[in-house]
C-alpha positions in Angstrom: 105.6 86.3 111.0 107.6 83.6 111.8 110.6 83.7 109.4 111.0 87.6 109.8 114.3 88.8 111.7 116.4 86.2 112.7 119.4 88.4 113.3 122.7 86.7 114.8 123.9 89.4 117.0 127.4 89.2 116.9 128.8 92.4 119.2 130.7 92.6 122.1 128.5 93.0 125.8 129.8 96.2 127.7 128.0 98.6 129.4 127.6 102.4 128.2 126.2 105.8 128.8 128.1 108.2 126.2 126.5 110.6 124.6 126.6 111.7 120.7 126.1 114.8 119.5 124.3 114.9 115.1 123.9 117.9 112.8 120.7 117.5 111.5 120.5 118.3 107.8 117.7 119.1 105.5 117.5 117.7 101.7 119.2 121.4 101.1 121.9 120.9 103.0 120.8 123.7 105.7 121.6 123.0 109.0 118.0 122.0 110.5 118.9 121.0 114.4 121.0 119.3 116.5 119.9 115.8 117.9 121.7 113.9 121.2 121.6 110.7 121.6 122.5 108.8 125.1 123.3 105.4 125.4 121.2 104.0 128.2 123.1 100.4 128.1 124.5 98.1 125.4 124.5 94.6 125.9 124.0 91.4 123.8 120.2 91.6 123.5 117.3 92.4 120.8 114.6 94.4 121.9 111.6 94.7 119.7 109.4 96.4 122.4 109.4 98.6 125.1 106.7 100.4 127.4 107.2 103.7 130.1 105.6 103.2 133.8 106.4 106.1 136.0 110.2 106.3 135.6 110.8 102.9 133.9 111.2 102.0 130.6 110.3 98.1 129.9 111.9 96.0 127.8 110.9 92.3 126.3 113.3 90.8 124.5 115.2 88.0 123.2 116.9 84.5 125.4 113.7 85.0 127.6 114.9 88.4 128.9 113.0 91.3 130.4 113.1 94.0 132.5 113.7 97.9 132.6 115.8 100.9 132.8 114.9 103.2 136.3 115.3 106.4 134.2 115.7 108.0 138.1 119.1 106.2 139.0 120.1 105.0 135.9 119.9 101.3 136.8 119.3 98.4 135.0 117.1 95.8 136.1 116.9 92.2 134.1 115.6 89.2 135.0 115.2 85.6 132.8 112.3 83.5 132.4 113.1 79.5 132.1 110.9 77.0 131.1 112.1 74.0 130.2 114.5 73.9 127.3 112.6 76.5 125.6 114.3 79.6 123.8 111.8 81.9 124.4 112.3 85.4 122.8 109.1 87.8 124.1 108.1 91.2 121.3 105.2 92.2 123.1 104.7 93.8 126.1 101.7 95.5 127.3 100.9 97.2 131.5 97.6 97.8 133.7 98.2 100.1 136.9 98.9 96.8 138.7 101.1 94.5 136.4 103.8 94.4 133.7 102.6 92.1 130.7 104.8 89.9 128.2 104.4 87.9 125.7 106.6 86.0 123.5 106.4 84.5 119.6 106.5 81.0 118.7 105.0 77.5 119.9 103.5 77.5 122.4 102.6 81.2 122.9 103.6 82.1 126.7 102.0 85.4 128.5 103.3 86.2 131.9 101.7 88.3 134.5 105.1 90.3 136.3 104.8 92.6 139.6 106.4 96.4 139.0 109.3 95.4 140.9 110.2 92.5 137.9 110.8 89.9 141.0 107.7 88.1 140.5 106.5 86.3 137.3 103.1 84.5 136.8 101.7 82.4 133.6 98.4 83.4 132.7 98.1 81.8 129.3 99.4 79.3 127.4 98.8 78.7 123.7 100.2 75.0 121.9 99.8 74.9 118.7 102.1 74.8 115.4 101.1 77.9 113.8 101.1 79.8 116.7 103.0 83.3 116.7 101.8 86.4 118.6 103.5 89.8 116.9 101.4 92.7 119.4 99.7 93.2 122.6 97.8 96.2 124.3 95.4 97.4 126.7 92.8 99.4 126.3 92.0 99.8 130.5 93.2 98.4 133.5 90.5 95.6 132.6 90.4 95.0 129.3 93.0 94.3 126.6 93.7 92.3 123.2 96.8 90.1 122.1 97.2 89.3 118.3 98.8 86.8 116.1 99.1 85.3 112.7 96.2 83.0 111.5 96.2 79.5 112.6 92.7 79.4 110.5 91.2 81.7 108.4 91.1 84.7 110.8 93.7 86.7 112.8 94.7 84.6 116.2 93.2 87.1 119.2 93.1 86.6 122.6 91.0 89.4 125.1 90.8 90.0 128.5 88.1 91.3 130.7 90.0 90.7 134.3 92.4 92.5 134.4 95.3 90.4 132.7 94.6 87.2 134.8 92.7 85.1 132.3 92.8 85.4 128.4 90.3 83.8 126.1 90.1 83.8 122.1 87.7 86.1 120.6 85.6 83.6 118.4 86.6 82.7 114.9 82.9 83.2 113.8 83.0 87.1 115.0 86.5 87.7 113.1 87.1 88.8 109.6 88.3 86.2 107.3 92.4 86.9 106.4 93.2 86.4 102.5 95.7 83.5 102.4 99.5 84.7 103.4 98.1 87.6 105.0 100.0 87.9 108.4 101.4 90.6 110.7 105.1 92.0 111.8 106.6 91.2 115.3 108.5 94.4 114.4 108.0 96.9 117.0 104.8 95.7 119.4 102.9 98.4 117.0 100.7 96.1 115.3 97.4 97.5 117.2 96.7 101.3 117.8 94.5 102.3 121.0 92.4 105.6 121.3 89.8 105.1 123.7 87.4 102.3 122.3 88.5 102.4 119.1 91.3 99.7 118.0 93.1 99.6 114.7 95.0 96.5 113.9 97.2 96.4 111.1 98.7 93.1 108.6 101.2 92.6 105.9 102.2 89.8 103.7 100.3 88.5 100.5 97.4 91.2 101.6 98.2 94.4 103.8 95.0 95.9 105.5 93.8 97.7 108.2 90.9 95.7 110.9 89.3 98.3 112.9 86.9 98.1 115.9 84.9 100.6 117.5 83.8 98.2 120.7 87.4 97.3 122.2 87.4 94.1 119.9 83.4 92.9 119.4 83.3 93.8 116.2 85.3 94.4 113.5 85.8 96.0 109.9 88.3 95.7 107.3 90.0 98.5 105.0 92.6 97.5 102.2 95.5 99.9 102.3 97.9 100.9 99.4 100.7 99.4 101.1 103.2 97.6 98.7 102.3 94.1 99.4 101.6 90.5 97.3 104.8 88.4 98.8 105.6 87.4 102.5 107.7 90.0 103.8 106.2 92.8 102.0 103.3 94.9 103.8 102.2 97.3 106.7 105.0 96.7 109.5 103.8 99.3 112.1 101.1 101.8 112.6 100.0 104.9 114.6 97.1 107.1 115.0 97.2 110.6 116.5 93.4 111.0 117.3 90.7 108.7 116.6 90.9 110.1 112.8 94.4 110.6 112.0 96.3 107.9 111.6 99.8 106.5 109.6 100.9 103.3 108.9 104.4 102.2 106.9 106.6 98.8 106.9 107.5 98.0 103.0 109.5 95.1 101.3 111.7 93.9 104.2 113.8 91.7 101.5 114.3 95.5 98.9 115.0 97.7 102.5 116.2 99.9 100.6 112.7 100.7 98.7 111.1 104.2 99.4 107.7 104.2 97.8 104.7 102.8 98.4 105.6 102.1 102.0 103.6 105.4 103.6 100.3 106.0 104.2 97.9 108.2 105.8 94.5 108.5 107.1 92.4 111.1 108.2 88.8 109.7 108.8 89.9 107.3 111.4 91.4 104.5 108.4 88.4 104.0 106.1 91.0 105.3 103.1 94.7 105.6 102.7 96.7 107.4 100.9 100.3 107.1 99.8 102.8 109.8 100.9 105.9 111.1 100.7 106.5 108.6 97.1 110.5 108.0 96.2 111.4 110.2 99.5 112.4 110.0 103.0 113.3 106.2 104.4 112.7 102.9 103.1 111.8 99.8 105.5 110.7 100.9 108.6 109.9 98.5 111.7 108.5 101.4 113.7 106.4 104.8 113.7 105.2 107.3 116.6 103.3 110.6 116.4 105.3 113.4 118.5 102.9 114.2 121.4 101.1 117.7 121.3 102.0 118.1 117.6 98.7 118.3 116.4 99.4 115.1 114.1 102.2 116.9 112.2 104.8 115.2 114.0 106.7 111.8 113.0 109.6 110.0 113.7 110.0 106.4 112.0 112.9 103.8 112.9 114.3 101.1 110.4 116.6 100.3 108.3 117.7 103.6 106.8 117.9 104.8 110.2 116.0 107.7 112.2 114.0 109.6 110.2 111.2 113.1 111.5 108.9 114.9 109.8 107.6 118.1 110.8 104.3 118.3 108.1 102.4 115.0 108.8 104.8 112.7 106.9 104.5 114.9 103.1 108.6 115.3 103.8 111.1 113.4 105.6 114.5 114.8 107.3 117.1 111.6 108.5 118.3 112.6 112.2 120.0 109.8 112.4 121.8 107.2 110.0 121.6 104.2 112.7 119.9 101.2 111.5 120.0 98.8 114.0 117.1 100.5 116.1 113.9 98.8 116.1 111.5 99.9 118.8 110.5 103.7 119.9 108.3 105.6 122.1 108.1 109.5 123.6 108.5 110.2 127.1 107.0 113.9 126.6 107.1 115.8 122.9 111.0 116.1 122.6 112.6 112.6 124.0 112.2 109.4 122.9 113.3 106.1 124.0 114.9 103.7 121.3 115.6 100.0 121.5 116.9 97.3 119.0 120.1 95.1 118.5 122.1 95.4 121.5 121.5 98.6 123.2 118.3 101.4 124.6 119.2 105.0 124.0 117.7 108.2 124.4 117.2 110.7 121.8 116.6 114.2 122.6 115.8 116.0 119.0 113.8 118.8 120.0 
């Protein structure tokens, strides 16, 4: 959404790599586990998505910045893309075995082809258009994959490739569910569409929060309302995750009332047909991002956002806060005990397991 986050980042640049050690507590005050966090690199920058390849972690971020952290050496690599007096800020990013993908919000929508090395950039699409905004991109193969935005009609904006990343066209308004007016999506976290396999779950938020699912990488599609708190613009289903093609959670809330911990969790388990609130008055409030913790057989959760980092070991029934930062808004697992963090002005690495 186009008004959502317009942070003025206000911190001093410097570069970093301490290390903090966090008693984790439980609502009984129990000691429940220790969590360290290492700064990767702090800088002047917002991050809203991040990928792994190998031993990097991407970044696309704000002032037309990307690039990654070689987990390996501990080096930073960032580069700048120009074009003419634009200020492009890129949230998604997506990768095939050959390139790095990015693409940025705004008008005109921008998606550059990159080479693993970050030296060489390439535009493969190019969108012009007022109401133009992209919020997520992914692939489901090397071939194929799907790039969404908010409605410029009266449908979801989505672009898919067949090639590979090297050509992107719009799936047809005609094959796309209709959107109910004010219905949008988050450029929170890149976590507006969930892969398994074929299937594809792509989530909104605004005046209607709902799930669009497809079970033929992006042919055809089906909706599912949600309970999701929802009815005003920033209000609504801010990321999602699915475990298996059956198990699934999605949260976000009332970005404007961050504080608000109810009806801003939901689960699935047959593959997000139905949705039910969870974890009501408990645990976090606004969150900009969720991840299943790999090889947890979908009990595992961690969630980033405004109250900070939060984990649950029992499918998300009960929250425990691991960490009171707020300023994170991007995560993903390197294995089922590390995850990489991103947001305003710095990447860290959080080892909680």
């Amino acid at each position: 959404m186009k008004n959502i986050f317009l942070i003025l980042l206000a911190s001093t640049v410097f570069a970093s790599c301490k290390t903090s050690v966090y008693n984790v507590k439980n609502e009984n005050n129990s000691e429940f586990k220790s969590v360290v966090i290492d700064t990767l690199f702090q800088d002047k920058i917002s991050i809203r998505a991040i990928l792994f390849d190998v031993n990097k972690v991407w970044f696309a971020a704000d002032k037309g910045r990307f690039g990654f952290f070689n987990l390996d050496n501990n080096q930073k690599f960032e580069s700048k893309i120009i074009k003419d007096s634009l200020k492009l800020e890129f949230r998604s990013n997506a990768k095939t075995k050959k390139h790095i993908f990015i693409l940025n919000v705004g008008n005109p929508a921008l998606l550059y082809q990159i080479s693993k090395d970050g030296k060489e950039t390439k535009l493969v699409y190019q969108e012009n258009h007022e109401k133009v905004f992209y919020d997520s991109m992914q692939f489901w193969n090397d071939r194929e994959g799907i790039a969404i935005g908010d409605p410029i009609a009266d449908c979801l904006n989505i672009i898919i490739t067949r090639d590979g990343g090297n050509s992107w066209n719009k799936a047809p308004s005609a094959k796309l569910p209709k959107v109910i007016d004010g219905e949008a999506a988050f450029a929170a976290s890149n976590t507006n569409i969930v892969i398994k396999g074929n299937n594809t779950w792509i989530v909104s938020g605004g005046k209607k929060s709902r799930v669009f699912y497809s079970s033929d990488k992006g042919n055809t599609w089906t909706v599912y309302d949600t309970p999701i708190v929802q009815g005003k613009s920033m209000t609504g289903i801010f990321t999602a995750d699915f475990y298996d093609a059956q198990n699934g959670f999605v949260t976000g809330g009332d970005y404007e009332v961050r504080n608000q911990n109810f009806s801003n969790k939901a689960i699935t388990t047959d593959g997000g047909k139905t949705w039910n609130l969870i974890a009501e008055n408990q645990g976090f409030g606004y969150a900009s991002c969720v991840q299943y913790v790999p090889e947890s057989n979908g009990k595992g959760l961690v969630t980033v956002g405004f109250s900070g980092i939060y984990y649950s070991s029992d499918s998300g029934n009960s929250w425990k806060q691991l960490s009171t930062d707020s300023s994170l808004n991007t995560i993903r697992f390197i294995d089922n005990h590390t995850v990489i963090a991103a947001g305003q002005n710095k990447m860290i690495r959080i080892n909680f397991k």
